[in-house]
C-alpha positions in Angstrom: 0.0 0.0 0.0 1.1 3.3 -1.1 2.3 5.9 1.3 -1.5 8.6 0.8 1.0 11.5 2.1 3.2 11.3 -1.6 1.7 13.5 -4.3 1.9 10.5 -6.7 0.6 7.6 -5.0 -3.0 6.5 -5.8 -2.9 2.9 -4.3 -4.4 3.9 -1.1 -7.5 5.1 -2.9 -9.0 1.2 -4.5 -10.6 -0.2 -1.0 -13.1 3.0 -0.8 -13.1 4.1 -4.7 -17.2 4.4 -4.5 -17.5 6.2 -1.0 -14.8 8.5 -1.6 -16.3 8.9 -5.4 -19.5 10.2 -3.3 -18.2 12.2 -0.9 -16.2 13.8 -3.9 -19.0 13.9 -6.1 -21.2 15.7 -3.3 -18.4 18.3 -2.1 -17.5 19.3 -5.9 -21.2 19.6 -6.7 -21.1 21.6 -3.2 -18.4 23.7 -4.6 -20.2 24.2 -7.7 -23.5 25.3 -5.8 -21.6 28.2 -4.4 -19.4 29.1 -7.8 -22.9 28.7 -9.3 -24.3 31.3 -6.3 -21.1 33.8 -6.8 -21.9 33.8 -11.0 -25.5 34.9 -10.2 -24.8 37.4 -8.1 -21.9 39.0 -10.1 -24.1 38.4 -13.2 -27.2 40.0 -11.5 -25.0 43.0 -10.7 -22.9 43.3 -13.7 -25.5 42.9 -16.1 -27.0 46.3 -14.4 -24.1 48.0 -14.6 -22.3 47.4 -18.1 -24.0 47.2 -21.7 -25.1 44.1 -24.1 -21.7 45.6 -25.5 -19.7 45.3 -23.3 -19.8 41.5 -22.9 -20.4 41.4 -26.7 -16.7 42.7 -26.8 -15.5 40.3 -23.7 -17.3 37.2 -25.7 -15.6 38.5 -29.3 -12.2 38.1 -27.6 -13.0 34.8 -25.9 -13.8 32.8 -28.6 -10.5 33.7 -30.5 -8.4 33.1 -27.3 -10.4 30.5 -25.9 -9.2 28.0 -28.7 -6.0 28.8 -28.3 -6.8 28.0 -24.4 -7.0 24.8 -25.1 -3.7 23.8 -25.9 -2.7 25.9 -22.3 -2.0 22.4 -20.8 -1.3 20.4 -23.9 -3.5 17.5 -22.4 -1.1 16.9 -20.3 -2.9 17.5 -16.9 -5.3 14.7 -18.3 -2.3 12.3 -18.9 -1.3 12.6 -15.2 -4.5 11.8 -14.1 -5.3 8.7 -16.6 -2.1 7.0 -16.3 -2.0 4.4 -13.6 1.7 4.5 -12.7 3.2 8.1 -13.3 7.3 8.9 -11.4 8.2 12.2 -10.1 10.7 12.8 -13.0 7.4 12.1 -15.5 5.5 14.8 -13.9 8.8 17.5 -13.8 8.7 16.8 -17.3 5.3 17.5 -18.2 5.0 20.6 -15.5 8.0 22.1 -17.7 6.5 21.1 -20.7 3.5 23.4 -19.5 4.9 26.2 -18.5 6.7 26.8 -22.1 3.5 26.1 -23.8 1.6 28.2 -21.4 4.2 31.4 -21.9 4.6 30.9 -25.6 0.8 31.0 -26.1 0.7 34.3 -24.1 3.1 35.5 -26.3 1.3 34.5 -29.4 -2.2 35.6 -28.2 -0.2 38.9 -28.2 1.0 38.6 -31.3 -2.7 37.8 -32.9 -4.7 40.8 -31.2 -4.3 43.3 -34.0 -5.4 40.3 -36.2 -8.5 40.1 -33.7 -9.0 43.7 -33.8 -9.0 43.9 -37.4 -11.3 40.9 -37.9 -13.8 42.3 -36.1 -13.0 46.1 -36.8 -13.2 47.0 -33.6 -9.6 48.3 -32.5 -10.6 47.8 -28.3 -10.3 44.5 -28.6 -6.1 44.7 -28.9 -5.9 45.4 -24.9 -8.7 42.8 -24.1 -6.9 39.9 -26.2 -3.3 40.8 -24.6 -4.9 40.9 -21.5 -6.9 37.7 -21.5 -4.2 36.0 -23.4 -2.0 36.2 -20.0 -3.5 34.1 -18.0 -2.5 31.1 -20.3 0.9 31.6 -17.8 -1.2 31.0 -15.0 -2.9 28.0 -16.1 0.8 26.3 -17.3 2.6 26.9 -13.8 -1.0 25.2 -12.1 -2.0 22.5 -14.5 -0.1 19.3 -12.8 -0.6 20.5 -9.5 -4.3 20.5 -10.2 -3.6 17.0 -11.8 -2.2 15.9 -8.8 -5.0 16.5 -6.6 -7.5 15.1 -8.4 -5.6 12.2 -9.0 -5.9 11.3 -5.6 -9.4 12.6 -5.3 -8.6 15.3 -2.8 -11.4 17.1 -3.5 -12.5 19.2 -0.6 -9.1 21.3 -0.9 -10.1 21.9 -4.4 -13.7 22.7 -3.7 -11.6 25.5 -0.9 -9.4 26.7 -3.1 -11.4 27.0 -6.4 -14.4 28.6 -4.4 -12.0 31.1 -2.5 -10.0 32.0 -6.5 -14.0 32.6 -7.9 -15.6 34.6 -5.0 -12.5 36.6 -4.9 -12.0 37.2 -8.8 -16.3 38.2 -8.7 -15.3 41.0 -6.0 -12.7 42.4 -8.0 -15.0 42.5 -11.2 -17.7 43.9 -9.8 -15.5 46.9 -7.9 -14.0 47.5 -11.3 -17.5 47.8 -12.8 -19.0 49.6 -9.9 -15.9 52.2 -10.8 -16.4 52.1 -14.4 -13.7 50.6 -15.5 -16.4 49.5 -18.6 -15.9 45.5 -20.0 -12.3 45.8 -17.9 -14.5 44.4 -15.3 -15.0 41.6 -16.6 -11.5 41.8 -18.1 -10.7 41.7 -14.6 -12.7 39.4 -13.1 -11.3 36.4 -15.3 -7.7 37.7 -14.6 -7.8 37.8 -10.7 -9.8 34.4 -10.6 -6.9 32.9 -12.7 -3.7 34.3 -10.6 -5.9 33.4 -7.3 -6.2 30.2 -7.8 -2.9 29.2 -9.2 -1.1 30.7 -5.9 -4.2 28.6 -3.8 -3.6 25.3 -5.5 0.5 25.9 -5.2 -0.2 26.3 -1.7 -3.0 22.9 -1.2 -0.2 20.7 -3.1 3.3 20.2 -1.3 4.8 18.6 -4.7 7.0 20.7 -6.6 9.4 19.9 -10.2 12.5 19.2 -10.4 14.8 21.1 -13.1 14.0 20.5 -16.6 15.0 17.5 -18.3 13.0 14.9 -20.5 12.5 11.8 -18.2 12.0 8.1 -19.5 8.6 7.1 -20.4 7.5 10.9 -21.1 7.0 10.5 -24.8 3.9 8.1 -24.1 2.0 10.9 -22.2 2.7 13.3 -24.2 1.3 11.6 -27.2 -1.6 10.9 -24.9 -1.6 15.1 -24.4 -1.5 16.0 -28.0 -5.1 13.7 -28.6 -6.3 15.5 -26.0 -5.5 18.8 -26.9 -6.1 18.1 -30.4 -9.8 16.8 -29.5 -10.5 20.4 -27.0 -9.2 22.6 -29.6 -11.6 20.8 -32.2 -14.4 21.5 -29.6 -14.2 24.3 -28.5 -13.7 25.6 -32.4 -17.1 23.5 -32.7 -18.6 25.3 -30.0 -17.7 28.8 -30.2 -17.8 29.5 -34.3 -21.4 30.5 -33.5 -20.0 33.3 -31.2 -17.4 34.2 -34.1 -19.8 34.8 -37.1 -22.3 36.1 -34.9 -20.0 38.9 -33.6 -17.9 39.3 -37.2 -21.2 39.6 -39.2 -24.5 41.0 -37.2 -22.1 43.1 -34.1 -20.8 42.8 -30.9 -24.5 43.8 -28.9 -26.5 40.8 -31.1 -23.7 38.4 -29.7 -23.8 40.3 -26.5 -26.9 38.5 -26.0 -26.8 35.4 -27.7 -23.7 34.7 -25.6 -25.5 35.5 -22.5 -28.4 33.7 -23.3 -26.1 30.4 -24.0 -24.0 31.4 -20.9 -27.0 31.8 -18.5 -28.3 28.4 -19.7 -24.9 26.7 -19.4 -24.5 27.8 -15.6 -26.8 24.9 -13.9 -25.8 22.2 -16.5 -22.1 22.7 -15.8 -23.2 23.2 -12.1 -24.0 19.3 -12.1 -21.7 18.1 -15.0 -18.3 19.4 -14.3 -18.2 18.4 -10.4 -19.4 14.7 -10.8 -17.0 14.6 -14.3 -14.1 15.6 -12.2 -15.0 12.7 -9.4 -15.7 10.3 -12.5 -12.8 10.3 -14.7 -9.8 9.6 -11.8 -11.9 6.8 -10.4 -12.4 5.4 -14.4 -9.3 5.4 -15.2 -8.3 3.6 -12.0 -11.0 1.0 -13.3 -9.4 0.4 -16.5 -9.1 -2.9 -16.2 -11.9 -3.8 -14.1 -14.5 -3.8 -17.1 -17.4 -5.3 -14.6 -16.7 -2.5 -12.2 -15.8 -0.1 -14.4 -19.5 -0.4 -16.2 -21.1 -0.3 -13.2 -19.4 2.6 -12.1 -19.8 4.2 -15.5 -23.6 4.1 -15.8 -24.4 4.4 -11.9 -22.4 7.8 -12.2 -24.2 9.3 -15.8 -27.4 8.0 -14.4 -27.0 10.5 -11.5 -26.1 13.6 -13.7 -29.1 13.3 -16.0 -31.0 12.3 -12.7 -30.0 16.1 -11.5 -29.3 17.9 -15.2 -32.1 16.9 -17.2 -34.7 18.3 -15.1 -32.8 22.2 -14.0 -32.7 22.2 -18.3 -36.1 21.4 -18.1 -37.4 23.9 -15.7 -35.4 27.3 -16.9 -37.1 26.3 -20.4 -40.4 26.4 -18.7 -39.8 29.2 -16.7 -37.6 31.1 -19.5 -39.0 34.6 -19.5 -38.7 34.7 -16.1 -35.4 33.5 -15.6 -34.1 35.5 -17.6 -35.2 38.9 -16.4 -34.5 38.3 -12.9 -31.1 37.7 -13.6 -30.7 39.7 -15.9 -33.2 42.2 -15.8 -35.1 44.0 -18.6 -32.5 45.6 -20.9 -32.0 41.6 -21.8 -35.7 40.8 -22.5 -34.2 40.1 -26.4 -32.2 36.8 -24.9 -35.3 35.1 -24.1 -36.5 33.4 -27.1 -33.0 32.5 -27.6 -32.7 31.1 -24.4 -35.7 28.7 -24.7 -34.4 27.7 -28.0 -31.0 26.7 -26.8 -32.4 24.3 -24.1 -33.3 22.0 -26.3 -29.5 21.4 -27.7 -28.7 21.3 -23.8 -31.6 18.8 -22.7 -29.4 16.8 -25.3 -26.2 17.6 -24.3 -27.0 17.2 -20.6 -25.2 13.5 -20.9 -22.8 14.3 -23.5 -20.0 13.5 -21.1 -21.0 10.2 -22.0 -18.3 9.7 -24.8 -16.1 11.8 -23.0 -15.4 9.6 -19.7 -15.0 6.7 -21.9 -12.7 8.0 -24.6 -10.2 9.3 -21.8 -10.5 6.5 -19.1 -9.8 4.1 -21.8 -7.1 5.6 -23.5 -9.3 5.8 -26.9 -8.0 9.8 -27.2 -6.7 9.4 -30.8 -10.7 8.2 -32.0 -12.1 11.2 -29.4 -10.1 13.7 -31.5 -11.3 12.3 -34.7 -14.7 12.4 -33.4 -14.2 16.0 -32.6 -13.1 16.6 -35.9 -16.2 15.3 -37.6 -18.8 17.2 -34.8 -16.8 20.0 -35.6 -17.7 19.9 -39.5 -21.3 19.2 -39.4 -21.7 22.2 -36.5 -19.6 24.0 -38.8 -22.1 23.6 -42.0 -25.4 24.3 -39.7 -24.3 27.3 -38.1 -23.7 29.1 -41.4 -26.6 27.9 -43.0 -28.7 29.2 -39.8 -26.7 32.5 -40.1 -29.0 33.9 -42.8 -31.6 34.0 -40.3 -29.9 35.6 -37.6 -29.1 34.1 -34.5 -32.6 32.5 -33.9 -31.6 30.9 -36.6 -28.5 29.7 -35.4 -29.8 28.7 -31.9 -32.6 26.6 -33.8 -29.0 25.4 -36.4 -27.6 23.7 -33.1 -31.1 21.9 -32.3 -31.2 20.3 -35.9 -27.2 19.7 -35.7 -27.2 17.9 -32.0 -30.1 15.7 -32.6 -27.5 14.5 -35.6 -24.6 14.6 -34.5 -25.2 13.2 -31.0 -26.5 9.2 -31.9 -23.7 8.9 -34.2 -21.0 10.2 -31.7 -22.2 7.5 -29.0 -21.9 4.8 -31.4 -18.9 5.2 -32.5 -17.6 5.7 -29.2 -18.7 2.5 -27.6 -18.0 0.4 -30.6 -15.4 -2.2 -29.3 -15.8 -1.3 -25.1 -18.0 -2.8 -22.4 -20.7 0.0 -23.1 -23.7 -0.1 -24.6 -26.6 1.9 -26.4 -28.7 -0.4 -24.7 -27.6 0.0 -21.7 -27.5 3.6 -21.9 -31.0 4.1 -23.1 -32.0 2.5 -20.1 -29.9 4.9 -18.2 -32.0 8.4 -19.8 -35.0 7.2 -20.6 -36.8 7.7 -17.0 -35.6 11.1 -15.7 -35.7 12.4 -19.7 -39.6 11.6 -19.3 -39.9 13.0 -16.2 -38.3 15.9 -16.9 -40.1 16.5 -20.1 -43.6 15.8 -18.4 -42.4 18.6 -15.4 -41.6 20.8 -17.8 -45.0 20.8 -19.4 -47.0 21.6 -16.4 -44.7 24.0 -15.0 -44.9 25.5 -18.4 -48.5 26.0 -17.6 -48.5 26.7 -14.4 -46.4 29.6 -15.0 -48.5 31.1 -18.2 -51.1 31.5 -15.6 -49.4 33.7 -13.4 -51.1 37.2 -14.1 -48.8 38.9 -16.6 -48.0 41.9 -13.8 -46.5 39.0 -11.9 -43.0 40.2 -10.8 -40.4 37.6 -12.5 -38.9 36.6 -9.1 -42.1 35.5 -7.6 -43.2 33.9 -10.7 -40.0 32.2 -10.5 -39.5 31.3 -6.8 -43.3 29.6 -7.2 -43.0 27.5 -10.3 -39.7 25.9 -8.8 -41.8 23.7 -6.1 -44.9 22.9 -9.0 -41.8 21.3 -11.1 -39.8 20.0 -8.0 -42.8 17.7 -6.6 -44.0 16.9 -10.4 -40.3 15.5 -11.4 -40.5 13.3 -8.5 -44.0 12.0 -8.9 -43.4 11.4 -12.7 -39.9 9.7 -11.7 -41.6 7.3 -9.0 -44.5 6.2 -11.4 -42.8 5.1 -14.3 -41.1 1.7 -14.5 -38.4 1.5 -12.4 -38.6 4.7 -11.3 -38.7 3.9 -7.3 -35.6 1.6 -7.6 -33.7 4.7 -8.9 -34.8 6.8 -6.2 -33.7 4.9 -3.7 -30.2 4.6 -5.5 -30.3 7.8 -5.0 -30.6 7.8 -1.8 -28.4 4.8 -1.1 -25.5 7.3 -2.7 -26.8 10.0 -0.1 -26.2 7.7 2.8 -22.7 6.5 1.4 -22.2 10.7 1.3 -23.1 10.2 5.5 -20.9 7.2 5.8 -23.5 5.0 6.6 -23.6 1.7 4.7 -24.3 1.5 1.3 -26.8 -1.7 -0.2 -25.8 -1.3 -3.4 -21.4 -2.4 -4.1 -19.5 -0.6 -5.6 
């Protein structure tokens, strides 16, 4: 048994995998609540204080530099945390390996912005590029300490730290805006979020490299890093050319709120998704080659995101209008019918981590990044056929495109693994129904609000109709009860009482 105190050592973790997945699960989803609560409240202020503009100019900037993000860690953080047996030497390698990437993307970022500028002939967006384009630096000299601490599932310092880095970098956004420092706030906010955290996680993780030199067995890893990066830097262009030709052809206040819209509805998906993902993947890839165990795991954990995701999509779409303007507040009424359009594309996407856990846990990178590839295309064609029709018709371009691309991803994913369609259908099917039926009557039980109905109250109301009618459509259907009290078997694993079900 591995010493728990070394940086590198996972063996410890295998006799409690499930309750320590739990307990992860439930204090990153924790952490996420309260990220969740610090974007709402900086959202509810900033949105008052700056323009549509203003983070039309922000979201121009971030789709350029977010692809280039992508390559910040060249995969590698993902490599540290896959591999089953990774040496001290490996990791110095890949930290320095980081670090130049992350300082020579800076410097190209820098290089790009009066390309940016030009692009989108709007010459503020030179300072904003340079600026954002820094914090690639941060990311590089944080990206295998962060690797390290998931790898051993250590998530309640993370949950600390990443909470602290968030509630701080909101303060600092919302002073600048309060001062009018303009879409520097939000400049901002990013910026002191990034250099916070990457002191914090320093700080939560005693390992540190050794000087630079290109250890044995590195050249494995970073092939592994390269189909990663490859793969986000498909995705991302996939998911953000919308927000390109949107602010390059109808201006930067028509993406101002299309990207709010998409943002706003993104918030309580990644609010369940990115917490259990980050307790998922470690403990999958420690599975590798337990395919019994691994399934089970697999399916018991993507049954409890859609369990949670599938009906917080369902309710802001029945509750869109007012949502949306108690957030946001009226100056944004414009993002509303986009908003309800774009749920549906993230009812679907809801479980779209799906591929993802299994591509990385299994080592199946090289066939993720083609996959990406191929996604990338077909989103390419829709959005610029939607274009012509504005962005409703882009938003309504991403429905048609993920109810494509989405079957045809899954299958060729689990071709040759343990997984199933089967087996997966059997995992959405109940809380998609439930959702879908909740949905409805809050739908209706909210249109019958008198229209002078101030949006929070309309909002605060419908959230118990939907609440007790997802749970009374998930108990009656087939099944149904057993998943609920899986559910709560997981709850009282999360209290470390014993669990009936094994992991």
């Amino acid at each position: 048994m591995s010493d728990p105190s070394d940086p590198l050592a996972t063996d410890h973790l295998a006799g409690d995998l499930k309750a320590r997945s739990v307990r992860g699960g439930a204090l990153t989803v924790a952490a996420q609540v309260a990220k969740y609560g610090v974007d709402i409240v900086s959202i509810v202020v900033l949105a008052r204080l700056l323009s549509p503009g203003d983070f039309g100019l922000v979201a121009m900037v971030a789709a350029v530099v977010g692809l280039l993000g992508t390559f910040k860690d060249a995969g590698l953080s993902m490599a540290t945390i896959q591999r089953e047996g990774v040496s001290h030497e490996q990791v110095s390698t890949l930290f320095w390996v980081n670090v130049v990437a992350s300082i020579a993307l800076a410097l190209l970022v820098a290089a790009i912005a009066p390309a940016v500028a030009w692009f989108y002939d709007e010459a503020r967006l030179i300072g904003i590029t340079v600026a954002l384009g820094s914090s690639f630096i941060f990311a590089g000299l944080m990206a295998q300490h962060v690797a390290l601490i998931r790898r051993q599932m250590r998530f309640r310092a993370l949950a600390w730290v990443e909470v602290g880095s968030h509630g701080v970098g909101a303060i600092a956004g919302v002073t600048a805006a309060l001062a009018g420092w303009g879409y520097w706030a939000l400049v901002l906010r990013g910026l002191t979020a990034s250099l916070v955290l990457m002191l914090a996680i320093w700080a939560a993780v005693p390992w540190r490299p050794d000087r630079p030199r290109f250890a044995a067995g590195s050249g494995s890893l970073l092939r592994f890093g390269g189909y990663v990066s490859g793969f986000r830097a498909v995705n991302y262009l996939g998911r953000n050319l919308d927000n390109v030709l949107i602010g390059r052809f109808l201006g930067d206040a028509t993406l101002g709120i299309y990207s709010k819209a998409y943002q706003l509805l993104m918030l309580p998906i990644r609010m369940v998704n990115g917490p259990i993902t980050g307790v998922a993947l470690p403990a999958l890839s420690r599975l590798q080659s337990q395919p019994e165990r691994l399934r089970s795991y697999y399916y018991k954990a993507l049954g409890l995101i859609v369990t949670l995701s599938m009906p917080l999509v369902a309710w802001v779409a029945s509750v869109a209008d007012s949502f949306v303007l108690t957030l946001l507040g009226e100056q944004w009424v414009e993002a509303v019918d986009i908003f309800r359009i774009l749920t549906i594309p993230a009812f679907i996407g809801t479980f779209n981590v799906a591929t993802g856990w299994v591509f990385v846990s299994l080592g199946h990178v090289r066939r993720q990044m083609l996959s990406g590839i191929v996604n990338t295309l077909l989103g390419a064609v829709a959005i610029v056929i939607g274009l012509r029709w504005g962005i409703v018709g882009v938003a309504w371009a991403l429905v048609v495109s993920a109810l494509i691309r989405r079957p045809l991803t899954i299958a060729y994913c689990y071709r040759g693994t343990p997984f199933t369609l089967t087996e997966l259908l059997a995992v959405l099917w109940r809380p998609a129904i439930a959702a879908v039926f909740a949905g409805a009557v809050s739908f209706h039980a909210h249109a019958a609000f008198p229209p002078d109905t101030w949006p929070p109250v309309a909002l605060a109301a419908s959230l118990p109709i939907f609440a007790a009618t997802y749970l009374v459509g998930l108990l009656a259907l087939p099944g149904g009860r057993e998943r609920v009290a899986e559910l709560i078997d997981q709850i009282k694993v999360l209290r470390g009482r014993p669990a009936e079900v094994p992991g």
